[in-house]
N, CA, C and O atoms as a printed pandas DataFrame, in Angstrom:
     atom_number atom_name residue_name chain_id  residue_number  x_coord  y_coord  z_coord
0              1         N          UNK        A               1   30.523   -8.539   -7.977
1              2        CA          UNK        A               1   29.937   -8.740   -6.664
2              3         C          UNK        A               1   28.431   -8.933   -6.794
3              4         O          UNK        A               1   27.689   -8.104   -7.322
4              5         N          UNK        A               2   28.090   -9.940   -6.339
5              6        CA          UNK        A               2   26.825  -10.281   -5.890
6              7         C          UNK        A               2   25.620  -10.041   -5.104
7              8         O          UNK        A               2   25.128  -11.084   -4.675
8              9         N          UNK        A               3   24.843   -8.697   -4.709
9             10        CA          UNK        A               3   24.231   -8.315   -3.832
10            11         C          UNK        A               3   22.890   -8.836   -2.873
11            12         O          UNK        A               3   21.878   -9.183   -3.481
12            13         N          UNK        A               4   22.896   -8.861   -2.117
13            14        CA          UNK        A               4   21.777  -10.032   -1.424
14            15         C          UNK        A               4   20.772   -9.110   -1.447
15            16         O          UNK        A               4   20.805   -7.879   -1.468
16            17         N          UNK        A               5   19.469  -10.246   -1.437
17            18        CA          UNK        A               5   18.188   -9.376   -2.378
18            19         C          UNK        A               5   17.500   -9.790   -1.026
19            20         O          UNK        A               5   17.613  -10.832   -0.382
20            21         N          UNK        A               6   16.694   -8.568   -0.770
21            22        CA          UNK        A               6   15.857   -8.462   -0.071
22            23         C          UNK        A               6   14.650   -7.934   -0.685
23            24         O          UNK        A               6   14.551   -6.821   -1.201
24            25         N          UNK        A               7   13.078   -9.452   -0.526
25            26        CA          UNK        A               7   12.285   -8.220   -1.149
26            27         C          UNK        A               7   11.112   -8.388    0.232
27            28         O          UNK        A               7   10.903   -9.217    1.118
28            29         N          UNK        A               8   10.595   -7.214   -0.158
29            30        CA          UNK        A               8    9.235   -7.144    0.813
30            31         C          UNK        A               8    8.158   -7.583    0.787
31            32         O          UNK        A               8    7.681   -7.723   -0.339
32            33         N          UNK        A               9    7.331   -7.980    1.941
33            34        CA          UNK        A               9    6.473   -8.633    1.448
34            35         C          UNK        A               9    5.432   -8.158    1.185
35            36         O          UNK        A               9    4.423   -8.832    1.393
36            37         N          UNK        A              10    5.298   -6.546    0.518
37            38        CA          UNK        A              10    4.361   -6.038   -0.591
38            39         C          UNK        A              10    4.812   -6.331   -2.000
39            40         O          UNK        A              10    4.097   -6.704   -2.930
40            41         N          UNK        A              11    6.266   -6.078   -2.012
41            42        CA          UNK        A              11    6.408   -7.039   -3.730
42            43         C          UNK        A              11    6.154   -8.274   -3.999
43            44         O          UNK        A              11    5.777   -8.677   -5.099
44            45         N          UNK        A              12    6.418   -9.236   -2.611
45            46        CA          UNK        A              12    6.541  -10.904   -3.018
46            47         C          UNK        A              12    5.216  -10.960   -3.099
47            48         O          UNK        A              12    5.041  -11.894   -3.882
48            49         N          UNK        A              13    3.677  -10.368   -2.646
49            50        CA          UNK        A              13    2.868  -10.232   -2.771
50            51         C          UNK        A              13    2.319   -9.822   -4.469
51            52         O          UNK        A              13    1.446  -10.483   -5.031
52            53         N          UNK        A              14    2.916   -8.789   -5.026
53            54        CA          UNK        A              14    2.489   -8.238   -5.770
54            55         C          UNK        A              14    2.896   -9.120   -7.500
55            56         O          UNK        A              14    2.382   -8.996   -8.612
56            57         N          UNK        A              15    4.380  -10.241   -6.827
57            58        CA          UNK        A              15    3.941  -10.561   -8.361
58            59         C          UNK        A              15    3.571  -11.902   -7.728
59            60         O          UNK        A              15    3.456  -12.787   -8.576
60            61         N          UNK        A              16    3.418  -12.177   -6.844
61            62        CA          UNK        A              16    2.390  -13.470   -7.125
62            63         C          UNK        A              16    0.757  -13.089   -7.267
63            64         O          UNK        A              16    0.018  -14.056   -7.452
64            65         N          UNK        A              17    0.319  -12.153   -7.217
65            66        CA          UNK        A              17   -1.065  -11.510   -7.658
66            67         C          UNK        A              17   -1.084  -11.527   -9.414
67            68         O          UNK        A              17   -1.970  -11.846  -10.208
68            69         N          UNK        A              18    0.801  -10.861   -9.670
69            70        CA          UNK        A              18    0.547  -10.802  -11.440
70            71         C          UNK        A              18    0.859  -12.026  -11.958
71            72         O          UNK        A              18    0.493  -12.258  -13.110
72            73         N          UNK        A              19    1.618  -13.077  -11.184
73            74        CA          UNK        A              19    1.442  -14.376  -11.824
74            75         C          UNK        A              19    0.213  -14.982  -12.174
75            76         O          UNK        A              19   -0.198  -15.139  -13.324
76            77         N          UNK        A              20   -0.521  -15.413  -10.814
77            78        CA          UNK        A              20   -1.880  -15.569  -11.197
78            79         C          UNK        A              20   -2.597  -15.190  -12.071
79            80         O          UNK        A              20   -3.201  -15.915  -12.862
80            81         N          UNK        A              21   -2.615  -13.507  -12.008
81            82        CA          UNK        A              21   -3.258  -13.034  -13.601
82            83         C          UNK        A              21   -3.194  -13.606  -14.463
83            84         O          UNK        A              21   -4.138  -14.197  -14.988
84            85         N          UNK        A              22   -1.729  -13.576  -14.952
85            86        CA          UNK        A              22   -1.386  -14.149  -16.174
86            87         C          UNK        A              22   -1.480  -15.362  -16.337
87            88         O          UNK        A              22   -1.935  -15.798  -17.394
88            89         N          UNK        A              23   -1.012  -16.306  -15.188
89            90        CA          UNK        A              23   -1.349  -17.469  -15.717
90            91         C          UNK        A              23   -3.451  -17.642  -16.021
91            92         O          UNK        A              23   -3.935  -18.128  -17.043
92            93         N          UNK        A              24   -4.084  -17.221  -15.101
93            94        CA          UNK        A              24   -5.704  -17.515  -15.212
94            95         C          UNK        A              24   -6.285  -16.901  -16.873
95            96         O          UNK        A              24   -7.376  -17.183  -17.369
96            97         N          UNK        A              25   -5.206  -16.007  -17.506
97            98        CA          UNK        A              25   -5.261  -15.373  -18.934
98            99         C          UNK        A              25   -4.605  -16.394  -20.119
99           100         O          UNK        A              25   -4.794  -16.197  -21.319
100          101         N          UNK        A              26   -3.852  -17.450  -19.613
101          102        CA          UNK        A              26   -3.182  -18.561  -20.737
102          103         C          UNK        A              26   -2.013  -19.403  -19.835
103          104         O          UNK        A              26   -0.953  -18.939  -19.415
104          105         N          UNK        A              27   -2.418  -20.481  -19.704
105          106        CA          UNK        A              27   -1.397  -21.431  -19.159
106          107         C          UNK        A              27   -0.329  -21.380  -19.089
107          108         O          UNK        A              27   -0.104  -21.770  -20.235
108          109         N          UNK        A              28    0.717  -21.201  -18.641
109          110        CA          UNK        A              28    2.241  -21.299  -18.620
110          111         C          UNK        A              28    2.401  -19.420  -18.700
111          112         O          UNK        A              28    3.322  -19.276  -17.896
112          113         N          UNK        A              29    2.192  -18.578  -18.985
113          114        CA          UNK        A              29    1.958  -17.536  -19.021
114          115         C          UNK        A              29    2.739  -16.780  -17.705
115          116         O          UNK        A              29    3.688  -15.999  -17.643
116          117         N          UNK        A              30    1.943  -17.349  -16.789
117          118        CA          UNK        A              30    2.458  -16.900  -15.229
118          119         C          UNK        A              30    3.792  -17.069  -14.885
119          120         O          UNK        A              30    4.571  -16.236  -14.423
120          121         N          UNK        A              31    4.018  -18.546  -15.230
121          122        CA          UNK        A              31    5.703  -18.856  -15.457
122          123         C          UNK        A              31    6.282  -18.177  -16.249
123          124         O          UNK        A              31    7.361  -17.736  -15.853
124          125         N          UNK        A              32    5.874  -17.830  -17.562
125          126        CA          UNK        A              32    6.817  -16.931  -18.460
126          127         C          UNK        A              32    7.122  -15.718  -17.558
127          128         O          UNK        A              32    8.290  -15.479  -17.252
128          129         N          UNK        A              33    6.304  -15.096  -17.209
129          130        CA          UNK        A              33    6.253  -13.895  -15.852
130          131         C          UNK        A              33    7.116  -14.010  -14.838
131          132         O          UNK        A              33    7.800  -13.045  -14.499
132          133         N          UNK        A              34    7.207  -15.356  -14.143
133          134        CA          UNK        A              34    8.153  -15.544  -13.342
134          135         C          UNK        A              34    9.586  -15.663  -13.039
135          136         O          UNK        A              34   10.290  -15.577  -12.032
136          137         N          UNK        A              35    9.825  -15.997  -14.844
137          138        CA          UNK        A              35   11.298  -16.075  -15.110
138          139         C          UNK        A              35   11.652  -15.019  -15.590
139          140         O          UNK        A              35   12.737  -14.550  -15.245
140          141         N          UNK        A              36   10.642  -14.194  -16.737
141          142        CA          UNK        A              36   11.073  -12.788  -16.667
142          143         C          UNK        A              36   12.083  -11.806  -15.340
143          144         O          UNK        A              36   13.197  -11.285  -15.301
144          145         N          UNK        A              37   10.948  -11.960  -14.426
145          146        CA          UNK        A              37   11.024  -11.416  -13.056
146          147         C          UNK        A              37   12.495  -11.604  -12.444
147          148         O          UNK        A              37   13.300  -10.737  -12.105
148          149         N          UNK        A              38   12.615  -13.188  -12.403
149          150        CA          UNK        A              38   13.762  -13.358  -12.002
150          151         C          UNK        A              38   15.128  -13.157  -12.460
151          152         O          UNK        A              38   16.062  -13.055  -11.664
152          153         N          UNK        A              39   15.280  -13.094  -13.821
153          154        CA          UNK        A              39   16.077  -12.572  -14.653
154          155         C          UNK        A              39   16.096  -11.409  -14.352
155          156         O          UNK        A              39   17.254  -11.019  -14.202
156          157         N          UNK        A              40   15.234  -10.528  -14.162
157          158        CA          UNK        A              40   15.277   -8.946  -13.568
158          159         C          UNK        A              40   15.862   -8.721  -11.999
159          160         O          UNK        A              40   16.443   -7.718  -11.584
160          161         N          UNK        A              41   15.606   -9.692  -11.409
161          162        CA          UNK        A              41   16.123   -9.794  -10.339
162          163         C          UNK        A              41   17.394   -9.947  -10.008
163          164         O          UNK        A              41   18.002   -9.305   -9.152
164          165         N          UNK        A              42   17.844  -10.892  -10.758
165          166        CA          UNK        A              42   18.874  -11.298  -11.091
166          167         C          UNK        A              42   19.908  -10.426  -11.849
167          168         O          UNK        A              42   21.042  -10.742  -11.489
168          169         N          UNK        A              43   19.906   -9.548  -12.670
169          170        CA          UNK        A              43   20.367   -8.362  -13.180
170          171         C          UNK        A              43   20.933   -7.375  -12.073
171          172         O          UNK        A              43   22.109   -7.194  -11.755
172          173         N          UNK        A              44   19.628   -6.705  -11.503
173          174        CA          UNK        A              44   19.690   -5.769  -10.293
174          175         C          UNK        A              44   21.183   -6.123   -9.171
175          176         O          UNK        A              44   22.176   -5.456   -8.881
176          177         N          UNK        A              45   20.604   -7.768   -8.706
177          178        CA          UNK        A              45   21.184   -8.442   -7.845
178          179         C          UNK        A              45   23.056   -7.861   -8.752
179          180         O          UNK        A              45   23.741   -6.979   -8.233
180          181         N          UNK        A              46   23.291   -8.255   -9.460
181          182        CA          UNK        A              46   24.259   -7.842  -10.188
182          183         C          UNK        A              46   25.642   -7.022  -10.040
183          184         O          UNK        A              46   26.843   -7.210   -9.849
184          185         N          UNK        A              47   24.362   -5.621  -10.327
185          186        CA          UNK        A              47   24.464   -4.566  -10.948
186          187         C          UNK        A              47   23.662   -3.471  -10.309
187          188         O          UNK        A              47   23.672   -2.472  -11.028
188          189         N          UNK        A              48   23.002   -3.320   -9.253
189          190        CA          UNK        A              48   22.405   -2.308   -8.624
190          191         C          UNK        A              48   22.472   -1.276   -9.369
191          192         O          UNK        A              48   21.772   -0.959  -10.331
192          193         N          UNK        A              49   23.251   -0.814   -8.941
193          194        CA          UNK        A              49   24.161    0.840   -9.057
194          195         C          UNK        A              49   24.507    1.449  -10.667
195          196         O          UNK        A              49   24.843    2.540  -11.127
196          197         N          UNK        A              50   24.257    0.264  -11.146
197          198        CA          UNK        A              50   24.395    0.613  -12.923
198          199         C          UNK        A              50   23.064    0.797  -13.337
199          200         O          UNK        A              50   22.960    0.699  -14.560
200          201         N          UNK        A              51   21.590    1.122  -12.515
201          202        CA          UNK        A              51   20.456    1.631  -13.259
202          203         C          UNK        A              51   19.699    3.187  -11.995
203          204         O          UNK        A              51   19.538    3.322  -10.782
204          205         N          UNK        A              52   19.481    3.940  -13.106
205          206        CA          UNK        A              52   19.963    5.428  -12.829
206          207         C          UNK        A              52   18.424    5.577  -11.079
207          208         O          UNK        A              52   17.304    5.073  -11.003
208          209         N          UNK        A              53   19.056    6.310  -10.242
209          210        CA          UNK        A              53   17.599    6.971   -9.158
210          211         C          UNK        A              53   16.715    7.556  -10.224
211          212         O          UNK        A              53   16.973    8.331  -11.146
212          213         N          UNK        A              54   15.875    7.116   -9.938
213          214        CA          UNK        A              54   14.293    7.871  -10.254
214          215         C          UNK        A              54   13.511    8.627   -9.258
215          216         O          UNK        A              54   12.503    9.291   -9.499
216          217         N          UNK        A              55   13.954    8.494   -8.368
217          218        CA          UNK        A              55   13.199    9.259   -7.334
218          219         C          UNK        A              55   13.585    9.065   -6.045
219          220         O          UNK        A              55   13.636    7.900   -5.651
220          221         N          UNK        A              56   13.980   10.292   -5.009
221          222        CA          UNK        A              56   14.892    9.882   -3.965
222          223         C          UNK        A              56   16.329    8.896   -3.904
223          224         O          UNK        A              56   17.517    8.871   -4.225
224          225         N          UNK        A              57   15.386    8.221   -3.322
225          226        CA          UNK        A              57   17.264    6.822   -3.427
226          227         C          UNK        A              57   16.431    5.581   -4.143
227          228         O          UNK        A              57   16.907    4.454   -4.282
228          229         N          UNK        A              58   15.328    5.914   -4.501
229          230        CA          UNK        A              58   14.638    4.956   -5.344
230          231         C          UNK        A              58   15.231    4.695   -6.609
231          232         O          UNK        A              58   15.252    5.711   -7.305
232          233         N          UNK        A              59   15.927    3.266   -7.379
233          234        CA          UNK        A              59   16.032    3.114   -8.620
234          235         C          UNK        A              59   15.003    1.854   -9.067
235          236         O          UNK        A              59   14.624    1.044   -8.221
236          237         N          UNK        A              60   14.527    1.754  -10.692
237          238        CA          UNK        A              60   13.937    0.880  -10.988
238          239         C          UNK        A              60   14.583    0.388  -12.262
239          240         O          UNK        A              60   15.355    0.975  -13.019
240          241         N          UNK        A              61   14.129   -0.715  -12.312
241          242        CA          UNK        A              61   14.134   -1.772  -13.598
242          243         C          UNK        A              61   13.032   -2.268  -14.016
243          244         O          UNK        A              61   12.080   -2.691  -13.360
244          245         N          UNK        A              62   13.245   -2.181  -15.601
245          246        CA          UNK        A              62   12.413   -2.814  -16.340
246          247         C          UNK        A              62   11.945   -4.614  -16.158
247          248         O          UNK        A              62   12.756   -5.218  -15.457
248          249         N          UNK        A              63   11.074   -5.262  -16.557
249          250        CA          UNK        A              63   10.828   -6.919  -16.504
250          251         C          UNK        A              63   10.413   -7.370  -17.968
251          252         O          UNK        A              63    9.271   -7.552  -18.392
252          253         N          UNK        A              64   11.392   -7.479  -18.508
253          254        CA          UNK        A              64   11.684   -7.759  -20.354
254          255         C          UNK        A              64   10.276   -8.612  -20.661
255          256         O          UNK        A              64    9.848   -9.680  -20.222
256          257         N          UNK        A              65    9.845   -7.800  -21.460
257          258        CA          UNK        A              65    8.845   -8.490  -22.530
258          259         C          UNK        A              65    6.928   -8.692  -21.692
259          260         O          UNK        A              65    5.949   -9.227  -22.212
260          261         N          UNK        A              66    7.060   -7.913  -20.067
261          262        CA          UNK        A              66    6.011   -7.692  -20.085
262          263         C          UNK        A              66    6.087   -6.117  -18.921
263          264         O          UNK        A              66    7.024   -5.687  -18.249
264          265         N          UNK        A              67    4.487   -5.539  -19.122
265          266        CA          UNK        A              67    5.075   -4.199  -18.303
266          267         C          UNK        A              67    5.093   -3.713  -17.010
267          268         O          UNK        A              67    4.262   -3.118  -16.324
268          269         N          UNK        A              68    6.332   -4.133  -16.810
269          270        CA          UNK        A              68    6.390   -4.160  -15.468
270          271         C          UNK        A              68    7.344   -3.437  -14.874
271          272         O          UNK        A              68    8.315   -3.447  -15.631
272          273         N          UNK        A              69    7.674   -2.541  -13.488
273          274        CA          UNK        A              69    9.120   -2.499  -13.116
274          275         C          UNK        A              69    9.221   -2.826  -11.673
275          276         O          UNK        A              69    8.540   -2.672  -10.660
276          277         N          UNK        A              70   10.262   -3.299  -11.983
277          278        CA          UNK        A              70   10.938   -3.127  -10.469
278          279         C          UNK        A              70   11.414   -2.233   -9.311
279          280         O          UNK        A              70   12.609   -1.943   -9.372
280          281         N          UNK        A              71   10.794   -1.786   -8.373
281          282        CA          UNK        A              71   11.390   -0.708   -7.634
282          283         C          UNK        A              71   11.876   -1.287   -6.420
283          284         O          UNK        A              71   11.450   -2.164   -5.669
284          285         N          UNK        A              72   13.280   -0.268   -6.441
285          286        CA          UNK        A              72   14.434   -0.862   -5.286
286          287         C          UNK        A              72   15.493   -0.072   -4.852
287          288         O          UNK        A              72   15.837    0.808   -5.641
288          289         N          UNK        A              73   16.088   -0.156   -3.820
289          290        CA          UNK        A              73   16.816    0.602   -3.497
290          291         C          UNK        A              73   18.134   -0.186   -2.946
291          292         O          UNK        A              73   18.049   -1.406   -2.807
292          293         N          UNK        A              74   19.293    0.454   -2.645
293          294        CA          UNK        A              74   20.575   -0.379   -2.577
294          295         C          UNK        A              74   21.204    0.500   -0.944
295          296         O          UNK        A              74   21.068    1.700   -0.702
296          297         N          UNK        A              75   21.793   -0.410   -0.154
297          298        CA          UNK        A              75   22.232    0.108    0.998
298          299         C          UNK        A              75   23.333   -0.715    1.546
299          300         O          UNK        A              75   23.098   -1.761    2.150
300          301         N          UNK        A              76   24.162   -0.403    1.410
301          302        CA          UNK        A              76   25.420   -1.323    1.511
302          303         C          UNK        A              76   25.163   -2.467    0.129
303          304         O          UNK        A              76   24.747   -2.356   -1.024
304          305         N          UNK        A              77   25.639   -3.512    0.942
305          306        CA          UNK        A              77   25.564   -4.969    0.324
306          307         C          UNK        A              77   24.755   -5.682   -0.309
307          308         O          UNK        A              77   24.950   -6.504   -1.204
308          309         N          UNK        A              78   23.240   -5.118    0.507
309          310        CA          UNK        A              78   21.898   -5.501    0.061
310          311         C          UNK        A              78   20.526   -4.156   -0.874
311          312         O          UNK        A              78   20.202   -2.991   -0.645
312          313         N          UNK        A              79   20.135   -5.159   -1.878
313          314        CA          UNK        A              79   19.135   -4.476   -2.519
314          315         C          UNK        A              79   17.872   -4.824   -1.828
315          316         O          UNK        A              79   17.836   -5.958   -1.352
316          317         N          UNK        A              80   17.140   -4.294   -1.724
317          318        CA          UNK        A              80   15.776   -3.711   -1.137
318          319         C          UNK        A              80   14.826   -3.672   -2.344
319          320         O          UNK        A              80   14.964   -2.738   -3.134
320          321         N          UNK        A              81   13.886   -4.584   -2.560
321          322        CA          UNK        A              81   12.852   -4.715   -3.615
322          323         C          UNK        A              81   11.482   -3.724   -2.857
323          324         O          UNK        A              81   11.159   -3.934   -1.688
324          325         N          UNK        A              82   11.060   -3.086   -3.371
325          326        CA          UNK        A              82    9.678   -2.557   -2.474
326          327         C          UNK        A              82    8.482   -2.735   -3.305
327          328         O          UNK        A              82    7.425   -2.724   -2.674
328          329         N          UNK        A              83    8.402   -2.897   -4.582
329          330        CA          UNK        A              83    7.151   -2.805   -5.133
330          331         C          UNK        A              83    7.763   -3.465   -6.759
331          332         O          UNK        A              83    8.930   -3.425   -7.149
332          333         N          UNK        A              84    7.000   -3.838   -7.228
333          334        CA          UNK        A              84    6.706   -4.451   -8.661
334          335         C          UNK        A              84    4.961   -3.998   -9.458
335          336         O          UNK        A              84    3.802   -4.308   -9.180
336          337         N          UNK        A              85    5.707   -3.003  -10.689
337          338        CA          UNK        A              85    4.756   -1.709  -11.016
338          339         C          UNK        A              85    4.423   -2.029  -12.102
339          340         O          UNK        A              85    5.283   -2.243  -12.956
340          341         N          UNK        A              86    3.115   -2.151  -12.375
341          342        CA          UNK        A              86    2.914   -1.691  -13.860
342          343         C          UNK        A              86    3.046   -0.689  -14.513
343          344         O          UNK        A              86    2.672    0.308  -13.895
344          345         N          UNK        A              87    3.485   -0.461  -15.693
345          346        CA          UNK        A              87    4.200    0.777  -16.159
346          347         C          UNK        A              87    2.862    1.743  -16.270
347          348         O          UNK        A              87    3.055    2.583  -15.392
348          349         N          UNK        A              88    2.016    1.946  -16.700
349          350        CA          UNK        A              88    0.806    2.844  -17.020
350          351         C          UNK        A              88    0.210    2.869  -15.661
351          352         O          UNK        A              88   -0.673    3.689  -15.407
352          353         N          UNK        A              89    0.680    1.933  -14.673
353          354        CA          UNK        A              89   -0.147    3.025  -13.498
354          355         C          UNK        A              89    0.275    4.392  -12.943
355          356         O          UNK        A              89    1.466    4.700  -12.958
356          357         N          UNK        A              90   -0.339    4.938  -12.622
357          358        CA          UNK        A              90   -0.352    6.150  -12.130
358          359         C          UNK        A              90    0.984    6.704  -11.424
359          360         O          UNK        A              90    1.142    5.890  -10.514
360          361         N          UNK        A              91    1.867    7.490  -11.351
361          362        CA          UNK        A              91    3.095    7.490  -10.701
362          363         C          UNK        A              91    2.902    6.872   -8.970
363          364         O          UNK        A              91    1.700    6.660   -8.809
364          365         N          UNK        A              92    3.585    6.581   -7.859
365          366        CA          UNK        A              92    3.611    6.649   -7.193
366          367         C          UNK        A              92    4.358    7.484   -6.581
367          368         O          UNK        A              92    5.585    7.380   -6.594
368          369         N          UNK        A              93    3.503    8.754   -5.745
369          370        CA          UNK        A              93    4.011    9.341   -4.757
370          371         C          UNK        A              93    5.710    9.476   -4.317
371          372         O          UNK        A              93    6.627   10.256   -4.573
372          373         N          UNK        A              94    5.515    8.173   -3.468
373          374        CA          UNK        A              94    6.834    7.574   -2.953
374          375         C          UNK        A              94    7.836    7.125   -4.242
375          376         O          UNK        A              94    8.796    7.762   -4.675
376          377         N          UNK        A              95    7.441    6.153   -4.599
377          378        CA          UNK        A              95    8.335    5.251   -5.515
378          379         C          UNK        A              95    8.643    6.488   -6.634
379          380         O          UNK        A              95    9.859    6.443   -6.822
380          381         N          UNK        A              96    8.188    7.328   -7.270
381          382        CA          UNK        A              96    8.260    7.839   -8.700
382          383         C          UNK        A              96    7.977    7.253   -9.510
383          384         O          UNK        A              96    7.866    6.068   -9.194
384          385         N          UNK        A              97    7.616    7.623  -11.280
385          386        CA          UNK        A              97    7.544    7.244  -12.156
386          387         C          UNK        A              97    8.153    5.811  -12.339
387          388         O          UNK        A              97    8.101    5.255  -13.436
């Protein structure tokens, strides 16, 4: 089963901020970022429920090969994207580690 992705528009925000980065750091870069992402997305979309709560009803995923995660939550049918984290920042409150 296929889960319909909902993200917010503090995440859709947040990796087009880290695309930019990366791409303004080496050309094509940002795109490598983007397909990462979506492949992560795409996983979740999946498989929700097969990556463990971290905090509250909060679960996250990793974004292969740069450091990033995904935080999201699942409610019925649909996943709920809320934020896209760099791993060394600071925990969030809300989200957790």
């Amino acid at each position: 089963m296929n889960y319909k992705l909902m993200i917010r528009p503090a995440a859709q925000a947040e990796a087009a901020e880290i695309h930019d980065w990366y791409e303004a750091r080496s050309k094509g870069l940002g795109g490598r970022f983007a397909d990462a992402l979506e492949d992560c997305l795409r996983s979740i979309q999946r498989n929700p429920a097969g990556l463990p709560i971290r905090k509250g009803k909060f679960r996250h995923d990793l974004v292969a090969r740069f450091p990033y995660r995904v935080v999201f939550t699942v409610d019925g049918d649909t996943v709920f994207v809320y934020q896209i984290r760099h791993t060394s920042r600071r925990p969030s409150k809300r989200f957790g580690p």
